[in-house]
MARMI-496536 format. One record per residue: x, y, z of N, C-alpha, C in turn; residue number from 1. Coordinates in steps of 0.05 Angstrom, whole numbers, plus 5000, padded with zeros to 4 digits. Layout:
# MARMI-496536
   nX   nY   nZ  caX  caY  caZ   cX   cY   cZ   k
    X    Y    Z    X    Y    Z    X    Y    Z NUM
...
This chain:
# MARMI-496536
   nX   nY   nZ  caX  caY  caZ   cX   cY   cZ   k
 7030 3255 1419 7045 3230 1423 7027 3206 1419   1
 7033 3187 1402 7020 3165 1396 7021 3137 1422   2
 6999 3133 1427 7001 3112 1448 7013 3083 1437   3
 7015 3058 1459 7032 3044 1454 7012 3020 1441   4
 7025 3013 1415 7017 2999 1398 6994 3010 1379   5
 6997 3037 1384 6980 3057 1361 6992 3038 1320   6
 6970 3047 1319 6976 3041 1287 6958 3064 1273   7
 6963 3084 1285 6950 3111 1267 6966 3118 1245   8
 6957 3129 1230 6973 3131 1199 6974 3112 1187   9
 6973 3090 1193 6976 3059 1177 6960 3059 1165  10
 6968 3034 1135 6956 3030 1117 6951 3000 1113  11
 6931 2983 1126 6940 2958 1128 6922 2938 1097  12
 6928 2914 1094 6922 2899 1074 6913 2870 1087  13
 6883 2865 1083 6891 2832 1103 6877 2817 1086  14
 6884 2803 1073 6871 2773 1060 6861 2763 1074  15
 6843 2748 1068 6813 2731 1086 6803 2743 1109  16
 6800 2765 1100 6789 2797 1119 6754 2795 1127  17
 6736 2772 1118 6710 2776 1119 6702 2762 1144  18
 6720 2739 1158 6707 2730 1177 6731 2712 1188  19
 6725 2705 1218 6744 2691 1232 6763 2709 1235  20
 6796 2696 1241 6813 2714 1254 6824 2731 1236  21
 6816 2735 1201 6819 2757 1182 6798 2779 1193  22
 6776 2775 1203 6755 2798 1210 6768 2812 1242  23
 6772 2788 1258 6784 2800 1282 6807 2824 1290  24
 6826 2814 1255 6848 2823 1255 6850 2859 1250  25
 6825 2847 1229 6826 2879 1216 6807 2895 1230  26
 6792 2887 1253 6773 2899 1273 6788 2919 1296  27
 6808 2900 1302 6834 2905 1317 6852 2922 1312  28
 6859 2928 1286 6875 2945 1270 6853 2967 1274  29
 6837 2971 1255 6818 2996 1261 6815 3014 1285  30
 6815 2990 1312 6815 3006 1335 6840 3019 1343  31
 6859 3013 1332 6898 3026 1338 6892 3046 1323  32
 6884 3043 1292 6878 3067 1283 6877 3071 1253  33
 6888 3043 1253 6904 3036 1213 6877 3039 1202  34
 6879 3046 1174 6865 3046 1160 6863 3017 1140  35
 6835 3004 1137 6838 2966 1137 6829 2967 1111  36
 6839 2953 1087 6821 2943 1066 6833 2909 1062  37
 6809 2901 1061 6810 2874 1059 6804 2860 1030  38
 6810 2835 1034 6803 2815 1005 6789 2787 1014  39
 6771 2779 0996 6763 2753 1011 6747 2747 0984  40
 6748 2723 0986 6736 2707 0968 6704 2708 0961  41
 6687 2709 0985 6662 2719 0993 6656 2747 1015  42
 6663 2768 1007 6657 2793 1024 6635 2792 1030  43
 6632 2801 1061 6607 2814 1072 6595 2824 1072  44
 6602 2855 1059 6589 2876 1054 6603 2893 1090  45
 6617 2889 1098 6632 2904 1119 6631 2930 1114  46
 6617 2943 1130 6609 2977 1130 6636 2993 1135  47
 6654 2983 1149 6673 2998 1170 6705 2989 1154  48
 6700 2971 1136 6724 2978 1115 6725 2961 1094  49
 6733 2965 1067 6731 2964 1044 6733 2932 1036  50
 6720 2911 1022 6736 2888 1026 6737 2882 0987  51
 6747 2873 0977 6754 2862 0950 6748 2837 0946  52
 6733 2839 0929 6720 2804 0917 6736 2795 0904  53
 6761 2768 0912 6771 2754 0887 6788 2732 0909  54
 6789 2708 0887 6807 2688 0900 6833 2686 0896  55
 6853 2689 0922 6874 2696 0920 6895 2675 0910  56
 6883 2650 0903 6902 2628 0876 6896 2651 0849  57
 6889 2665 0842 6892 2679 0823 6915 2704 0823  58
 6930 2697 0806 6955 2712 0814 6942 2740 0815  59
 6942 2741 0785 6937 2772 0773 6918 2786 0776  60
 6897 2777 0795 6879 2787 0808 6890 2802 0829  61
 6902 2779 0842 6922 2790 0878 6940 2815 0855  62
 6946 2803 0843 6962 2831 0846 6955 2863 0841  63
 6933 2863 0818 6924 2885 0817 6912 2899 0842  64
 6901 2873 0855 6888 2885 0880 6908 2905 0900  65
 6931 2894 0895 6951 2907 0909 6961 2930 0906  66
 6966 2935 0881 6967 2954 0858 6943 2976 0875  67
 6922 2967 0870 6894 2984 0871 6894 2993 0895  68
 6904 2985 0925 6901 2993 0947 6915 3004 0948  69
 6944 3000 0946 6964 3017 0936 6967 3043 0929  70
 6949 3039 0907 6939 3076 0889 6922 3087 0901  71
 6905 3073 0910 6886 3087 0929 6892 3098 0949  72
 6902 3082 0970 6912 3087 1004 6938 3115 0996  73
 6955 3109 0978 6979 3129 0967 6996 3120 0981  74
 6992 3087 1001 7016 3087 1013 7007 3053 1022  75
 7020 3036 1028 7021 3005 1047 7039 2999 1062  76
 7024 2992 1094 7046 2994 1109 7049 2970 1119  77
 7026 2955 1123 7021 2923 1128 7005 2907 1118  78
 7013 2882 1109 7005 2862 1095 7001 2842 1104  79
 6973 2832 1121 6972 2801 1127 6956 2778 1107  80
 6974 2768 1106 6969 2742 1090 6955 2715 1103  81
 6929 2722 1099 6920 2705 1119 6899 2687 1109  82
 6891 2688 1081 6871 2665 1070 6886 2645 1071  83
 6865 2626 1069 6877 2595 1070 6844 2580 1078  84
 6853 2557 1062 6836 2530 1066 6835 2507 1088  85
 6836 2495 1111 6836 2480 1122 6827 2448 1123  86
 6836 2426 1092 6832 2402 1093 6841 2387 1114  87
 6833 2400 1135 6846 2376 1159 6833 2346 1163  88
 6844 2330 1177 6825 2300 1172 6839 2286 1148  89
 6850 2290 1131 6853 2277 1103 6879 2264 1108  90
 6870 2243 1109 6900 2217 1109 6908 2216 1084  91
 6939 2205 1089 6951 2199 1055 6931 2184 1048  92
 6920 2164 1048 6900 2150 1036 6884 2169 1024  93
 6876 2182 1031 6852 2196 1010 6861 2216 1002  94
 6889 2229 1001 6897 2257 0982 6892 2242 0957  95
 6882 2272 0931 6880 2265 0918 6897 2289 0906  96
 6897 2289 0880 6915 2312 0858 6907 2328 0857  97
 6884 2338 0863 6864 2366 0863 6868 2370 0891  98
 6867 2359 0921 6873 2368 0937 6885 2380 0947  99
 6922 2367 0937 6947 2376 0927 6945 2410 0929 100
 6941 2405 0893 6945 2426 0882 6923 2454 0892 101
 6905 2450 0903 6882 2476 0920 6892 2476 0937 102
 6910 2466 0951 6911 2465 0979 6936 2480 0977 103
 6960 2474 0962 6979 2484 0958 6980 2517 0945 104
 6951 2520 0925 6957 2542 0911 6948 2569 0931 105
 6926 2561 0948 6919 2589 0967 6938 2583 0992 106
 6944 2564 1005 6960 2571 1028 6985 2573 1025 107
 7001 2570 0998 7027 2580 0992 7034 2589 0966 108
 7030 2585 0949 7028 2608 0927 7026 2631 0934 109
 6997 2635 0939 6985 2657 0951 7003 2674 0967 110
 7008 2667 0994 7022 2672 1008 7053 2682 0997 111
 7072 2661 0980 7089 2677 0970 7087 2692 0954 112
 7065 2696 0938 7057 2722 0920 7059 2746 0934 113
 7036 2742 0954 7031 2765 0975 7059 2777 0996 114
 7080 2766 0989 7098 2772 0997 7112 2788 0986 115
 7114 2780 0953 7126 2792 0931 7109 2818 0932 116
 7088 2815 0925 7065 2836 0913 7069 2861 0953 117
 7078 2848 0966 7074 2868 0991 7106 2882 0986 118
 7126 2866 0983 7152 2888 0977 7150 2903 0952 119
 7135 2896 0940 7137 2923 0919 7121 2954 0931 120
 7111 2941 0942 7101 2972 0960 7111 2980 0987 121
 7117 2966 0998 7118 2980 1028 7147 2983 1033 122
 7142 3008 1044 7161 3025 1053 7186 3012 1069 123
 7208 3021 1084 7218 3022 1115 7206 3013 1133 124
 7205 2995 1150 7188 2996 1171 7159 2985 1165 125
 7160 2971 1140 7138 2962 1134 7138 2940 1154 126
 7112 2920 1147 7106 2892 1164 7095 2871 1141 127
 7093 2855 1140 7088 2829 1127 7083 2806 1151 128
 7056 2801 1150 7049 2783 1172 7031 2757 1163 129
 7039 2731 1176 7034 2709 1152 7017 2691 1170 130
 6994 2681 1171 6980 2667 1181 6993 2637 1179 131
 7007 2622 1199 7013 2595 1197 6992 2578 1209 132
 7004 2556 1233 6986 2538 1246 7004 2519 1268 133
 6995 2521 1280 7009 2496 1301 7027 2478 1300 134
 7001 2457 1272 6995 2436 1253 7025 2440 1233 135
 7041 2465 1230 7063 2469 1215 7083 2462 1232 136
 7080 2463 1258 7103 2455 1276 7113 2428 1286 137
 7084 2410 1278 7086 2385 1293 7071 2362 1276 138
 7071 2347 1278 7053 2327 1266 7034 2319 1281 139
 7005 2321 1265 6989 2310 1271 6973 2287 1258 140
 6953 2280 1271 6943 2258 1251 6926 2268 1232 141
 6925 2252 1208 6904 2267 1184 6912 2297 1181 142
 6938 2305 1181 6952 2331 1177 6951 2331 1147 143
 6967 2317 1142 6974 2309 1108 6989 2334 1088 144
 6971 2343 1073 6979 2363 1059 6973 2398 1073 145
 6948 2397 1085 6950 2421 1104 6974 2432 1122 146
 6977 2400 1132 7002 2416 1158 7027 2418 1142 147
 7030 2409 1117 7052 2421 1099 7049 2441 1087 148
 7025 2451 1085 7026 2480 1075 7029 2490 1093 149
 7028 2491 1112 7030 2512 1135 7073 2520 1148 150
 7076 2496 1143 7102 2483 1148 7118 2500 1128 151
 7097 2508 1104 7116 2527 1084 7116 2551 1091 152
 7093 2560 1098 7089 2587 1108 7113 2593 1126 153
 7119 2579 1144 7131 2581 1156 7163 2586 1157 154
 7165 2582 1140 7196 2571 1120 7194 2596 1103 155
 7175 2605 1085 7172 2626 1066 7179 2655 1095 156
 7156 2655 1112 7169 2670 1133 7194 2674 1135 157
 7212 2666 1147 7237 2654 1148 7263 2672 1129 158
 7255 2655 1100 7267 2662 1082 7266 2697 1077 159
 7236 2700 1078 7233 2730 1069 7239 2749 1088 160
 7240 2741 1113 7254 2758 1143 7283 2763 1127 161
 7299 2741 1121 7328 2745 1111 7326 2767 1090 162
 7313 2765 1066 7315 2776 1049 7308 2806 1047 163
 7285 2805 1061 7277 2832 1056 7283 2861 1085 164
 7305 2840 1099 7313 2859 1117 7330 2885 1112 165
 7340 2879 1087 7361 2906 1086 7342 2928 1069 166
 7309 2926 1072 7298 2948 1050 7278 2954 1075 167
 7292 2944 1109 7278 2951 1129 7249 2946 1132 168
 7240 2919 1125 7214 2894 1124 7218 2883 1144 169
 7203 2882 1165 7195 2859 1175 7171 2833 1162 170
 7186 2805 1172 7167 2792 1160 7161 2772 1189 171
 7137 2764 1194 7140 2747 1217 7118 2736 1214 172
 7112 2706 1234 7093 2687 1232 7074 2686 1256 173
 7041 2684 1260 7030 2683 1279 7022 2647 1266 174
 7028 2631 1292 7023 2604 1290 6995 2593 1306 175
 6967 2598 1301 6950 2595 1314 6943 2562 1318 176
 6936 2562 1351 6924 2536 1349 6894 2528 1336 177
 6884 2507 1348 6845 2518 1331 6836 2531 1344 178
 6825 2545 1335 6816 2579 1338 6771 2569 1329 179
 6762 2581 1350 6731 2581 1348 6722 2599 1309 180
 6730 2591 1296 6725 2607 1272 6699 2589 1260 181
 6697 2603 1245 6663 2591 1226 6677 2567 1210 182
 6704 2567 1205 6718 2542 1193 6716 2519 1207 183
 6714 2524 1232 6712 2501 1251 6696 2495 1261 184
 6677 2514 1275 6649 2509 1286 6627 2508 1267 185
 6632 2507 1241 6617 2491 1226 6608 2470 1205 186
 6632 2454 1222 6636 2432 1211 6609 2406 1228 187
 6600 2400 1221 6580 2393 1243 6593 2361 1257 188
 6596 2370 1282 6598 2340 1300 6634 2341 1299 189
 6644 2361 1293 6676 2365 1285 6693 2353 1317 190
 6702 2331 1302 6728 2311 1317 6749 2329 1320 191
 6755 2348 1305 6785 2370 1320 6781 2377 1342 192
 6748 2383 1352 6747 2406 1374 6748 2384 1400 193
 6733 2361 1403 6749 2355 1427 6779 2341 1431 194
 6793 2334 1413 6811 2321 1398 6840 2345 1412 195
 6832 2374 1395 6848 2384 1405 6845 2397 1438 196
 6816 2408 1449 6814 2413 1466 6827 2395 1497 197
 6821 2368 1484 6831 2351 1508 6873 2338 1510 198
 6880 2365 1493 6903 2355 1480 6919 2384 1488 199
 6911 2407 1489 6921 2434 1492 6917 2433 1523 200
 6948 2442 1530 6948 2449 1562 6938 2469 1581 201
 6920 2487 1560 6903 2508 1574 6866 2493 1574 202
 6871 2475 1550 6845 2462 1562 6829 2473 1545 203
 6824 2490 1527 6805 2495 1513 6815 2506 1485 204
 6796 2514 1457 6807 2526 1438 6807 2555 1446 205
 6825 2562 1420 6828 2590 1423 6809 2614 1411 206
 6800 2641 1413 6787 2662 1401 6799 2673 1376 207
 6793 2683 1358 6798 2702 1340 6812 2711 1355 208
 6803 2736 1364 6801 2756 1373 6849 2761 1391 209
 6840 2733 1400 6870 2731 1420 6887 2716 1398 210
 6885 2721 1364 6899 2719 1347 6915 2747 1345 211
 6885 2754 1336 6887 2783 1324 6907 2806 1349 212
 6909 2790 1365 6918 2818 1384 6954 2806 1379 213
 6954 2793 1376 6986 2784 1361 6998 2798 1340 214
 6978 2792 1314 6986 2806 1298 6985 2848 1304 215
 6961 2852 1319 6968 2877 1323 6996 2885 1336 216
 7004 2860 1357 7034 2870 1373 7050 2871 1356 217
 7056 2848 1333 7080 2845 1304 7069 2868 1290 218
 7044 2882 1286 7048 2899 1261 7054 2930 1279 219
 7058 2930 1306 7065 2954 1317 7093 2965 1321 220
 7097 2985 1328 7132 2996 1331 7143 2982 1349 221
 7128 2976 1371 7137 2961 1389 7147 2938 1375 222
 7139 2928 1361 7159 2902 1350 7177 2908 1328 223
 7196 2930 1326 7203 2941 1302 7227 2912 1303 224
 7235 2910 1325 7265 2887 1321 7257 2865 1326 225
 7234 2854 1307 7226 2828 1317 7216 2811 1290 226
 7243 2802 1275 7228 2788 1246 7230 2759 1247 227
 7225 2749 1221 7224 2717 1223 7216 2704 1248 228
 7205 2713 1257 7191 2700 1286 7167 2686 1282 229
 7161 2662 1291 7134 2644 1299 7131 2642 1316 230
 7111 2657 1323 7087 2663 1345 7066 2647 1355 231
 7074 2627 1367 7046 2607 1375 7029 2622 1384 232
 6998 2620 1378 6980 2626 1400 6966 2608 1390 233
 6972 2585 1412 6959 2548 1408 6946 2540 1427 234
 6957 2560 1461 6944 2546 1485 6965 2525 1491 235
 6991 2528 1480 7008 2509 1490 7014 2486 1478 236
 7006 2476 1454 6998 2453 1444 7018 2449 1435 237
 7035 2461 1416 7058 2461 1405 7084 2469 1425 238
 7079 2463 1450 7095 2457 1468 7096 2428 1481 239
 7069 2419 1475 7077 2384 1481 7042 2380 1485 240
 7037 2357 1489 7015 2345 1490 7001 2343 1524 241
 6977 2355 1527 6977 2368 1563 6973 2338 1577 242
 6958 2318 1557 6956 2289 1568 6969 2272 1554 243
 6991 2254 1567 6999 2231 1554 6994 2201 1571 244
 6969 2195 1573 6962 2166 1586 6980 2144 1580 245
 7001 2144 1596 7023 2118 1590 7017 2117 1622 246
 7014 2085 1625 7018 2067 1647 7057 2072 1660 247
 7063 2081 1673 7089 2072 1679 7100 2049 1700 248
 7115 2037 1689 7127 2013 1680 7133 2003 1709 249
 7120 1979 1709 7137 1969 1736 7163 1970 1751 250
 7181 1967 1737 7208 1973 1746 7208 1994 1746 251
 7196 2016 1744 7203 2049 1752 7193 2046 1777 252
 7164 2038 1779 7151 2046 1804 7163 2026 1831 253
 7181 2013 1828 7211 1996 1834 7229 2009 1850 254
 7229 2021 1831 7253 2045 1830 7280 2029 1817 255
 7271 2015 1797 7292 2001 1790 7298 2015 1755 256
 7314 2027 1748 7328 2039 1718 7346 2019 1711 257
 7351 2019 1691 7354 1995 1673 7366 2014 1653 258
 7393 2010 1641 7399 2022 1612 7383 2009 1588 259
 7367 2021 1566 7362 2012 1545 7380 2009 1516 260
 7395 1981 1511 7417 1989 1491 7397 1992 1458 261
């Protein structure tokens, strides 16, 4: 009898598998039981499972890769879509046309490729799991084109829960807040981290690691009736802002209300 949230027999697939919450994810998986091959732009050389060198704005790359794990494994049962770029900081003032367009081609191209390229293989009861962001839920400042790619992910989620339910797919979204990854902690002197820290109602950023245990709950049986779903794990952020320093108003502290026409 398989324990709860086993992923023995699985065959999983994770894009941006070499580090941050792509390494956590597929660390996590391994220990349920799945068997992990990854893709990443720059692989590690990861002893404990297979990773594929190529950038996933390349269609026909992603797709053979898919193809190839595919023929290899003899079977795919889960697919996280989880590369992506992070231009955060960039005001309309400084988008440029190349920003646009890189920013757009790995965090949603990609992503709807890897959607396409994941229903051609997986079974019944497959999973499709899509790395979003907070930043897709809400506006932030210097969001710009990032928090619109993410905003798609989200929407592509969505769509492909509808679609690919009657070939028995789940598709669902983990919406991370900032997460301690090498994307972030090494940015040197990085304005997100107290920015968001003093802004999230738990008070601090989040781990890999308490990503990855999300996606392990969505890619398990235990979540067999659970699609098109976005999954915050933000620390609350995308539930509201934990400080809002407004003075309140003399006539409140009155006790005097007033209609505003």
């Amino acid at each position: 009898m398989k324990s709860m949230f086993s992923l023995e027999g699985k065959v999983a697939l994770i894009t941006g598998a070499s580090s941050g919450i792509g390494l956590a994810t597929a660390e996590r998986f391994l220990k349920a039981g799945a068997r992990v091959f990854g893709i990443d732009r720059t692989p590690l050389g990861h002893e404990t499972f297979p990773v594929l060198s190529l950038d996933v704005s390349d269609s026909t790359a992603l797709s053979e890769a898919f193809d190839s794990i595919a023929n290899e494994a003899g079977q795919l049962d889960i697919v996280v879509n989880n590369a992506g770029i992070q231009p955060l900081g960039i005001k309309f003032e400084s988008l440029t046309t190349q920003l646009i367009q890189r920013t757009l081609e790995i965090n949603v191209t990609a992503v709807a490729l890897g959607i396409q390229y994941a229903a051609r293989h997986l079974r019944s009861g497959g999973r499709i799991l899509n790395t979003g962001s907070f930043v897709g839920l809400l506006g932030v400042p210097g969001g710009t084109i990032y928090a619109a790619s993410k905003a798609a992910v989200i929407h592509l989620t969505k769509s492909a829960a509808v679609e690919l339910a009657p070939q028995g797919i789940t598709v669902n979204c983990v919406a991370p807040g900032t997460i301690r990854t090498p994307a972030v902690l090494n940015i040197p002197n990085n304005p997100e981290i107290p920015f968001v820290s003093n802004r999230t109602p738990l008070g601090r950023l989040g781990e890999s690691e308490e990503v990855a245990s999300a996606f392990h709950f969505l890619a398990s049986e235990e979540a067999a009736y659970i699609t098109g779903a976005i999954l915050p794990v933000d620390g609350g952020i995308s539930a509201g802002w934990e400080r809002y320093d407004l003075e309140v108003p003399a006539n409140v502290i009155a006790g005097e209300w007033r209609a505003v026409a």
